[in-house]
MDAnalysis code that builds the backbone (N, CA, C; Angstrom):
import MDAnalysis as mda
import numpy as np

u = mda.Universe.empty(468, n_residues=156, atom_resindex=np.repeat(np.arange(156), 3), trajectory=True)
u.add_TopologyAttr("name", ["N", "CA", "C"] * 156)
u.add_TopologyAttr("resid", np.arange(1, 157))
u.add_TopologyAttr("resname", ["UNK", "UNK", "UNK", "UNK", "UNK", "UNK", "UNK", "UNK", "UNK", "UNK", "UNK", "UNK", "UNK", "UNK", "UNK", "UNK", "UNK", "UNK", "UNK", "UNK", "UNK", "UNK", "UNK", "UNK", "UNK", "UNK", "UNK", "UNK", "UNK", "UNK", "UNK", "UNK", "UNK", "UNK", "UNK", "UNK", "UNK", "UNK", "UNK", "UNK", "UNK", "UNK", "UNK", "UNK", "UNK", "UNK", "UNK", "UNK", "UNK", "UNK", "UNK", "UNK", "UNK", "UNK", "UNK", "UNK", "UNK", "UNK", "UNK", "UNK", "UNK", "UNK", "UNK", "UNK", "UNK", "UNK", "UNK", "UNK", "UNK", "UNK", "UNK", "UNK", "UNK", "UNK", "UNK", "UNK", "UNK", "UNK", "UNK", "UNK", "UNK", "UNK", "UNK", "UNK", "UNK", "UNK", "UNK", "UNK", "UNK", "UNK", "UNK", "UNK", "UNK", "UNK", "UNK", "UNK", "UNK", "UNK", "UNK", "UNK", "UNK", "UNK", "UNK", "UNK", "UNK", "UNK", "UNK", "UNK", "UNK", "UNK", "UNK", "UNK", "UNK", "UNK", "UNK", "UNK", "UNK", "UNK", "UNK", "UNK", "UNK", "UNK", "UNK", "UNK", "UNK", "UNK", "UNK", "UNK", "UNK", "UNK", "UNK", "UNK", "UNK", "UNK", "UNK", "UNK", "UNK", "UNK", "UNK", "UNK", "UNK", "UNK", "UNK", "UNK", "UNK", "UNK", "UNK", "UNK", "UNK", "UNK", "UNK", "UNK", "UNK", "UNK", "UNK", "UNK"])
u.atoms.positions = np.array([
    [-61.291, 37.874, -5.057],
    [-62.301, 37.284, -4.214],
    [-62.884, 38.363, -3.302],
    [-64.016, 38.172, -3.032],
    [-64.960, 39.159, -2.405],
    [-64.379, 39.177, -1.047],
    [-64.348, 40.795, -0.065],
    [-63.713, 40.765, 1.060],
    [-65.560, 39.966, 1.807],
    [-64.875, 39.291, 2.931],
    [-66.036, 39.047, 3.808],
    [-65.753, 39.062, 5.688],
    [-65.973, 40.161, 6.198],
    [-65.088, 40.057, 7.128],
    [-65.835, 40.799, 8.081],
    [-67.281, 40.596, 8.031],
    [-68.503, 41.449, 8.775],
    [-68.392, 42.888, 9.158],
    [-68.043, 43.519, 8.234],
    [-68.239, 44.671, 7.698],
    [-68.872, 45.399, 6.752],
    [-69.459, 45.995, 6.352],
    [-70.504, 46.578, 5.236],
    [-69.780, 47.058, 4.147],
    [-69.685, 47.065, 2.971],
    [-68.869, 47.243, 1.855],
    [-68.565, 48.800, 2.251],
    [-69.611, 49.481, 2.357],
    [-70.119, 50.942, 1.891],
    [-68.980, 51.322, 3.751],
    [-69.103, 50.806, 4.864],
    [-68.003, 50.823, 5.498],
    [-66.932, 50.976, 5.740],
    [-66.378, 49.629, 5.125],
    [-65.306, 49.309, 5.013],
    [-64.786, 50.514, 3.845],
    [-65.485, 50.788, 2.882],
    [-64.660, 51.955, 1.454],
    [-64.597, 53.463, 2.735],
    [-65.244, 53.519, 3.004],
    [-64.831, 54.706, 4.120],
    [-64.340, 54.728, 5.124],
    [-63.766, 53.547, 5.780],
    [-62.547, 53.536, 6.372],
    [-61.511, 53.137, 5.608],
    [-61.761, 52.693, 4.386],
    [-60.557, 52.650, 3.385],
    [-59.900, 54.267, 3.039],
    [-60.471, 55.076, 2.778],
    [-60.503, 56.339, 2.481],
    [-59.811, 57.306, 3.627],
    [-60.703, 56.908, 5.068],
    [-59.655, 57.537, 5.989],
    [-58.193, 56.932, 6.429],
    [-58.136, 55.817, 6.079],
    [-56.662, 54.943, 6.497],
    [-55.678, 55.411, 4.825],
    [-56.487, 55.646, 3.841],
    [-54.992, 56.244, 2.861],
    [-55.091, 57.649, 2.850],
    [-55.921, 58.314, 3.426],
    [-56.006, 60.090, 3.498],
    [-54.358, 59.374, 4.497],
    [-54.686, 59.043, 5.473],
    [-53.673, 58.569, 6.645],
    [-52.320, 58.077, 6.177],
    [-52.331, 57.146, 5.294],
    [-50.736, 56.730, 4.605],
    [-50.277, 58.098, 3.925],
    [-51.064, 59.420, 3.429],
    [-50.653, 60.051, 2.621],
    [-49.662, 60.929, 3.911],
    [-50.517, 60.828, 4.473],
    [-49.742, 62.049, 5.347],
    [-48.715, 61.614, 6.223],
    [-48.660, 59.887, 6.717],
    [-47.352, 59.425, 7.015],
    [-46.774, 59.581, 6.374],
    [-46.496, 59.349, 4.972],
    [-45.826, 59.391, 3.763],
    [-45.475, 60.992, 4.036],
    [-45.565, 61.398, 3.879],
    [-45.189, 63.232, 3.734],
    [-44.501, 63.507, 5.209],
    [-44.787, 62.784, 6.515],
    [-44.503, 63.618, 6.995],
    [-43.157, 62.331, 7.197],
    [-43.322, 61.019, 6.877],
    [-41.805, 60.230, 6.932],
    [-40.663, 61.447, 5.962],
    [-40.843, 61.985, 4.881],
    [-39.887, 62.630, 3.882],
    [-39.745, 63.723, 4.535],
    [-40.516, 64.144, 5.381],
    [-40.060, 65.745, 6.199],
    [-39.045, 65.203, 7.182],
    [-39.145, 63.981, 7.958],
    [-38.274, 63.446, 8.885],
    [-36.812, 63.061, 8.622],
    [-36.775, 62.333, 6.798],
    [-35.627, 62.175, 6.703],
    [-34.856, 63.274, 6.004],
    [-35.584, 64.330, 5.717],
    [-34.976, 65.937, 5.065],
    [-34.604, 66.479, 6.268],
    [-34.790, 66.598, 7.096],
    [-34.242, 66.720, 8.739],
    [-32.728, 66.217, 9.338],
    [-33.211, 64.299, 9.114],
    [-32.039, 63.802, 9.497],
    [-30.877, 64.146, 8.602],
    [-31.314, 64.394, 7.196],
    [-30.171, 64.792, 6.443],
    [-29.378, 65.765, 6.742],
    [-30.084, 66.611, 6.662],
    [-29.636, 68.105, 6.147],
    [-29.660, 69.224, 7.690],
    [-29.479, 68.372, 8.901],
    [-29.332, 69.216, 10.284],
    [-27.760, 69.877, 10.628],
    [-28.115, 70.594, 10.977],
    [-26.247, 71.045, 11.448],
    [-26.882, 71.484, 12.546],
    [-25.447, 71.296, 13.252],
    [-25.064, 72.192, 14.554],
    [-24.424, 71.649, 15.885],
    [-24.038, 71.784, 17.174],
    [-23.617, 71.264, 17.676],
    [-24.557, 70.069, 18.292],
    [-25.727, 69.870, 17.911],
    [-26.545, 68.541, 18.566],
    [-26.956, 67.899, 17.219],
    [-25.506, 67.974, 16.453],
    [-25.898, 67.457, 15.022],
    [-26.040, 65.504, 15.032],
    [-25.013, 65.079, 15.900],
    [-25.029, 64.046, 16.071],
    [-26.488, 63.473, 16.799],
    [-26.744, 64.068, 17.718],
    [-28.019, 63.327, 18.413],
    [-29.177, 63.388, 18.076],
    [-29.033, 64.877, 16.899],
    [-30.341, 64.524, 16.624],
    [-30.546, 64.171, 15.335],
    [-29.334, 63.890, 14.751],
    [-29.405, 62.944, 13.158],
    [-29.662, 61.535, 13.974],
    [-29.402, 61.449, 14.630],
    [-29.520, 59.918, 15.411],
    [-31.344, 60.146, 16.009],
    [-31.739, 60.366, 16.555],
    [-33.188, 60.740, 16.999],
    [-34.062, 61.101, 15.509],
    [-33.816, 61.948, 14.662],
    [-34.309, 62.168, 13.319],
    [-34.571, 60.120, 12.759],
    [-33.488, 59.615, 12.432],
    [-33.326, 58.253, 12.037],
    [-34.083, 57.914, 12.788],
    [-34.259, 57.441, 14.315],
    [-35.375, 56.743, 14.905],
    [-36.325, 56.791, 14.444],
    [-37.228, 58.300, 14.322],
    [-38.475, 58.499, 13.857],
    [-38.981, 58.007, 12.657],
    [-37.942, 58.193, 11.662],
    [-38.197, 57.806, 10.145],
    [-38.345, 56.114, 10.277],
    [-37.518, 55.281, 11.065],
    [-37.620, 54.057, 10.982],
    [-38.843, 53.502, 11.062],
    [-39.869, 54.767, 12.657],
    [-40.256, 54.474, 13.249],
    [-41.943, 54.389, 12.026],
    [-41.748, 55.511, 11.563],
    [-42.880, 55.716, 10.446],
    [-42.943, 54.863, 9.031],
    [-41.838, 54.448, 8.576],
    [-41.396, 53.396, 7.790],
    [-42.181, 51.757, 7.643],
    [-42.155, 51.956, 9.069],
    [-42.692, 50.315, 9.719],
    [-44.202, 50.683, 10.231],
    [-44.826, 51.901, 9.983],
    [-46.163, 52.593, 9.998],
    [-46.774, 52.974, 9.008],
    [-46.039, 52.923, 8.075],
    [-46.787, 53.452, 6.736],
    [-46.778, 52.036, 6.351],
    [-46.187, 50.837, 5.996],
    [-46.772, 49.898, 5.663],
    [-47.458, 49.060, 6.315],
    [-47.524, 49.382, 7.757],
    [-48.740, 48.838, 8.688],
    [-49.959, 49.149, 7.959],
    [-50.337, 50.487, 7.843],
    [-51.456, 51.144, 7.373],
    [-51.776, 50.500, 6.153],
    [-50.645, 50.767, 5.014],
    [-50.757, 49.904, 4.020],
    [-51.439, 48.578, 3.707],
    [-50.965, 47.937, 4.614],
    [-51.607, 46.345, 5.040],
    [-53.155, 46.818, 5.425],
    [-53.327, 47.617, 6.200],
    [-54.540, 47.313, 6.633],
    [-55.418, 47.877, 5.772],
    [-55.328, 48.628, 5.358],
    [-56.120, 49.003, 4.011],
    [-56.503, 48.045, 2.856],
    [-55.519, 47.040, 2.536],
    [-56.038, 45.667, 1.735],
    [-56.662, 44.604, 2.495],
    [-56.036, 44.868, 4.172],
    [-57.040, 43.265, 5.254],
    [-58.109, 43.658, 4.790],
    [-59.007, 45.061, 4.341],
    [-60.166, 45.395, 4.755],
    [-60.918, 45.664, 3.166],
    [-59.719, 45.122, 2.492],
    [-60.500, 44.735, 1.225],
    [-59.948, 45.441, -0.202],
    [-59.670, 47.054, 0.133],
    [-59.616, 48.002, -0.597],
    [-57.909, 48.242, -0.655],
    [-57.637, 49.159, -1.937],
    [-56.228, 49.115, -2.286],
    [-55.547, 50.504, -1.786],
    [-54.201, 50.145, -1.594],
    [-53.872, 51.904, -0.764],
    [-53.107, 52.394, -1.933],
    [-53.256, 53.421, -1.347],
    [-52.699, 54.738, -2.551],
    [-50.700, 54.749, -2.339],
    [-51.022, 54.872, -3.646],
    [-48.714, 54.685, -3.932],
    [-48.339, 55.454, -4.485],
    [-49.137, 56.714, -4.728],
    [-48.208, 57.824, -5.945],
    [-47.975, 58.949, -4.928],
    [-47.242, 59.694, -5.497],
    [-46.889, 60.833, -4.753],
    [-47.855, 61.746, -5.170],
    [-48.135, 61.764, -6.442],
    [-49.345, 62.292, -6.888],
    [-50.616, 62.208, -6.145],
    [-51.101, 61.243, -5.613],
    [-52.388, 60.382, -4.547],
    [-51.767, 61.187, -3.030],
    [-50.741, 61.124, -2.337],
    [-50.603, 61.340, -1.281],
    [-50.670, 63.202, -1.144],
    [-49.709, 63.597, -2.430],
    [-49.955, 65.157, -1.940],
    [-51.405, 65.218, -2.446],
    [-52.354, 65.108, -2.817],
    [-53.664, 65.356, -3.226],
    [-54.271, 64.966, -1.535],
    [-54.250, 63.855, -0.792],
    [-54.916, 63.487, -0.010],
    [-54.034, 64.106, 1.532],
    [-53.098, 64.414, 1.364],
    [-52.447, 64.925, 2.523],
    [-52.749, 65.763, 3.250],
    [-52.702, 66.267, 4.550],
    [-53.058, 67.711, 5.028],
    [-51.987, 68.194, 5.353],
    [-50.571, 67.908, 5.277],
    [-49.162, 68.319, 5.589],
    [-48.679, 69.043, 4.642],
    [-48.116, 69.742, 5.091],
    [-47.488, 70.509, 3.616],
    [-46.003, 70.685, 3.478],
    [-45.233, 71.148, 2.600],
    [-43.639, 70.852, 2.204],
    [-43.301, 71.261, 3.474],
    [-41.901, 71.098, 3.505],
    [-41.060, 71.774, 4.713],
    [-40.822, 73.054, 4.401],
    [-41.350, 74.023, 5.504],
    [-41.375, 75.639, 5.814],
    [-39.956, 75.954, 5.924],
    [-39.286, 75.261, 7.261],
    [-38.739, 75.862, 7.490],
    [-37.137, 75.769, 6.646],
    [-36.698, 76.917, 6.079],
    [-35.229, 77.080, 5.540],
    [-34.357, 76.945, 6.263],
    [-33.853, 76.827, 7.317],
    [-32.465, 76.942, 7.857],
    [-32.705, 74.953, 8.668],
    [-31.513, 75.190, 8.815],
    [-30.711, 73.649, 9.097],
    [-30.456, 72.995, 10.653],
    [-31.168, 74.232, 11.403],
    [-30.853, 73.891, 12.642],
    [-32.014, 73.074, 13.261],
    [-31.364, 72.296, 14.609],
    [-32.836, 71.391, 15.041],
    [-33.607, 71.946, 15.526],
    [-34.137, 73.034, 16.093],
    [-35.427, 73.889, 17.057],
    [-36.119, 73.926, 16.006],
    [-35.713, 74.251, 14.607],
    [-36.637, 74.475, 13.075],
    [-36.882, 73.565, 12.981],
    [-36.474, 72.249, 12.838],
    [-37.072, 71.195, 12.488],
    [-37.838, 70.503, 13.006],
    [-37.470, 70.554, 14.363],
    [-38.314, 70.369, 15.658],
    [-39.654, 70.743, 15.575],
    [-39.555, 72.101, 15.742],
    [-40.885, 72.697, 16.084],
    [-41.536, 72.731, 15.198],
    [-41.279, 72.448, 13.332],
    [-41.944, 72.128, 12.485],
    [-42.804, 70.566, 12.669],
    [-41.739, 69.682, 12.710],
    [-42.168, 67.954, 12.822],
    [-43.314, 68.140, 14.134],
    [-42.863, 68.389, 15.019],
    [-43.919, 68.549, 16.117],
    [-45.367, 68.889, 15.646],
    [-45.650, 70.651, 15.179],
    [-46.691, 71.086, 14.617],
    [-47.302, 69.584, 14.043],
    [-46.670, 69.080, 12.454],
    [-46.712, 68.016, 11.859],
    [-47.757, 66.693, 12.902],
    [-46.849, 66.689, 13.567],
    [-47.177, 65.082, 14.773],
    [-48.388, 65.505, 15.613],
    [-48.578, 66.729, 15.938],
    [-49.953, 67.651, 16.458],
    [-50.852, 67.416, 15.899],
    [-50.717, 68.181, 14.463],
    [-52.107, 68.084, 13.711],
    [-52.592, 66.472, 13.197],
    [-51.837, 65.927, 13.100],
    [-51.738, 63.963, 13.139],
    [-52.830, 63.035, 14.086],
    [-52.201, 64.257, 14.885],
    [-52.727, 63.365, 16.105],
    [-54.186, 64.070, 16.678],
    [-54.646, 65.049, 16.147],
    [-55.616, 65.799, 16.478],
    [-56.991, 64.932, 15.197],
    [-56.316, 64.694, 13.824],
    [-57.008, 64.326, 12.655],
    [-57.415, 62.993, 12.729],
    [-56.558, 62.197, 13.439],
    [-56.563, 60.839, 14.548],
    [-57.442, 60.851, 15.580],
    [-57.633, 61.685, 16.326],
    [-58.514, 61.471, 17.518],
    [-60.272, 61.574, 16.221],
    [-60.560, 62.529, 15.367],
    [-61.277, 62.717, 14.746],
    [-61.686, 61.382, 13.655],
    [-60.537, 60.410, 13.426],
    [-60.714, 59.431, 12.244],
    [-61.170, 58.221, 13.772],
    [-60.796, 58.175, 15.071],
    [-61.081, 57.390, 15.650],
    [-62.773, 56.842, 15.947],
    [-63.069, 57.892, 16.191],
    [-65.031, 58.776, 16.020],
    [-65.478, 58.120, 15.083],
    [-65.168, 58.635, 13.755],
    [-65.237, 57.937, 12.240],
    [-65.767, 56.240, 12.405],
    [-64.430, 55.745, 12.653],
    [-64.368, 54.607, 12.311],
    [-64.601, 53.443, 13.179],
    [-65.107, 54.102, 14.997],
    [-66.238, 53.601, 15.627],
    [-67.207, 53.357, 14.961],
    [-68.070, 54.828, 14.408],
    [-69.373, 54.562, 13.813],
    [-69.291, 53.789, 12.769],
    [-68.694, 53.546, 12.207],
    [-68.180, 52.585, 10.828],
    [-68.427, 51.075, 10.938],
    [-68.070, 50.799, 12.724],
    [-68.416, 49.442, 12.864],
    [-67.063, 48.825, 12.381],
    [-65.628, 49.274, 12.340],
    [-64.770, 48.459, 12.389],
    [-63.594, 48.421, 13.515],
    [-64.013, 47.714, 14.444],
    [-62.979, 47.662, 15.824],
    [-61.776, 47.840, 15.785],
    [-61.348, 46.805, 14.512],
    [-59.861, 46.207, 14.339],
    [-59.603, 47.637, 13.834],
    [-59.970, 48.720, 13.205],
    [-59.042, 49.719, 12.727],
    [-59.372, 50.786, 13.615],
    [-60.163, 50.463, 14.269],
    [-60.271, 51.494, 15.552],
    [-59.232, 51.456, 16.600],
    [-58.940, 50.218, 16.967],
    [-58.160, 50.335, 17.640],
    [-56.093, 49.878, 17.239],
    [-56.111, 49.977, 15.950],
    [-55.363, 50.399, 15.342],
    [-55.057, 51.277, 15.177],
    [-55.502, 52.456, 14.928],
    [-55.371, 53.929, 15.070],
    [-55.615, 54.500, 16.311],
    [-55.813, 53.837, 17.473],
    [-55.375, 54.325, 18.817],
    [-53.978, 53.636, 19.171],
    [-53.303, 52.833, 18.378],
    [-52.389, 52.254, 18.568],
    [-51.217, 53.538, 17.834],
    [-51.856, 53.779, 16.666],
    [-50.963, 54.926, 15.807],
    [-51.392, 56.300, 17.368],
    [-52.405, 56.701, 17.551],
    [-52.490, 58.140, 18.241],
    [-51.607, 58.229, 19.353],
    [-51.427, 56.718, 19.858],
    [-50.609, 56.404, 21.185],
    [-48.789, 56.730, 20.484],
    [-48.437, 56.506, 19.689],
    [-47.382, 56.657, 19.099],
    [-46.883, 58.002, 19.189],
    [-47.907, 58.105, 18.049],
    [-47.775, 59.935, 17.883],
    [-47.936, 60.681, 18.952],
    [-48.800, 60.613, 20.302],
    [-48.599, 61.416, 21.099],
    [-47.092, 61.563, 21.754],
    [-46.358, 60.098, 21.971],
    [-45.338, 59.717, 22.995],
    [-44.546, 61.030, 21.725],
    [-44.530, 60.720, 20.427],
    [-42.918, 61.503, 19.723],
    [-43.442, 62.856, 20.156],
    [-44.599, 63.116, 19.812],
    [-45.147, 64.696, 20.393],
    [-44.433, 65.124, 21.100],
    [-44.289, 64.412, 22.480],
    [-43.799, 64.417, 23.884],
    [-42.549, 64.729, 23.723],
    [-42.193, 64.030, 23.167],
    [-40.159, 63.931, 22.917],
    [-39.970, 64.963, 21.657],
    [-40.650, 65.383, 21.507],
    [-40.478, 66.677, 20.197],
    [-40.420, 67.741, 21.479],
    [-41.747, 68.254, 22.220],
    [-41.780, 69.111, 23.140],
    [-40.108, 68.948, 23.934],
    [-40.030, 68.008, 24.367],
    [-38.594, 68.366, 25.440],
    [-37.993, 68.671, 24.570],
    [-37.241, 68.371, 23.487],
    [-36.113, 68.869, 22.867],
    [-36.209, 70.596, 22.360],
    [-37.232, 71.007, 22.685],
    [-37.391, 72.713, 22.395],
    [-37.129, 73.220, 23.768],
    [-36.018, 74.005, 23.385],
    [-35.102, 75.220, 24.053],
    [-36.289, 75.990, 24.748],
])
């Protein structure tokens, strides 16, 4: 059935487009989070396999937000890994060693450029004429800034 939801087709497909560019790169950067919680050593191994887990939960229950909203608005979201590394701007995990300042200051970078590509999809999807995902993705930028925040303190 036809979406009808006073939005312009030609719209709505281009905020479809920036909301799964967007799942791709939650998606990538949720698997950098739980390659983290895994695989950390050291003596703040406990707190921050425990803090690592928060985040991943936290993106878990964000990537299928996005998900959803990408079909409210008519259009289908992308599910391959194939689709996400093509549309992603994140890239594998750099850093080799196991300790948290590496992982840290990697995920951070990560949650930076997120949130910088976010302030830019917000612009977007004003002019687009769709509120509801406008201010959905100030709901995501508000997120991402706070872990930003809590990424910054935990660097030495």
């Amino acid at each position: 059935m036809k979406t009808n939801i006073g939005i312009k087709e030609t719209n709505r497909k281009a905020v479809a487009e920036i909301l799964n560019k967007l799942l791709a790169d939650e998606t990538v950067l949720y698997t950098k989070v739980r390659n983290a919680h895994w695989n950390i050593e050291g003596q703040d191994f406990h707190a921050q396999h425990l803090f690592f887990e928060e985040l991943y939960n936290d993106l878990a229950e964000l990537i299928d937000e996005i998900a959803e909203r990408v079909r409210a608005i008519g259009h289908y979201a992308v599910g391959t890994l194939k689709e996400y590394l093509a549309l992603t701007q994140l890239t594998e995990m750099k850093y080799k060693k196991n300790d948290s300042q590496g992982y840290i200051a990697e995920l951070l970078n990560d949650y930076e450029s997120l949130i910088i590509s976010l302030r830019e999809d917000i612009q977007k999807v004003e002019e687009l004429e769709d509120a509801g995902t406008e201010d959905f993705l100030v709901g995501i930028l508000e997120k991402h800034e706070k872990t930003a925040w809590m990424l910054r303190a935990h660097i030495a």
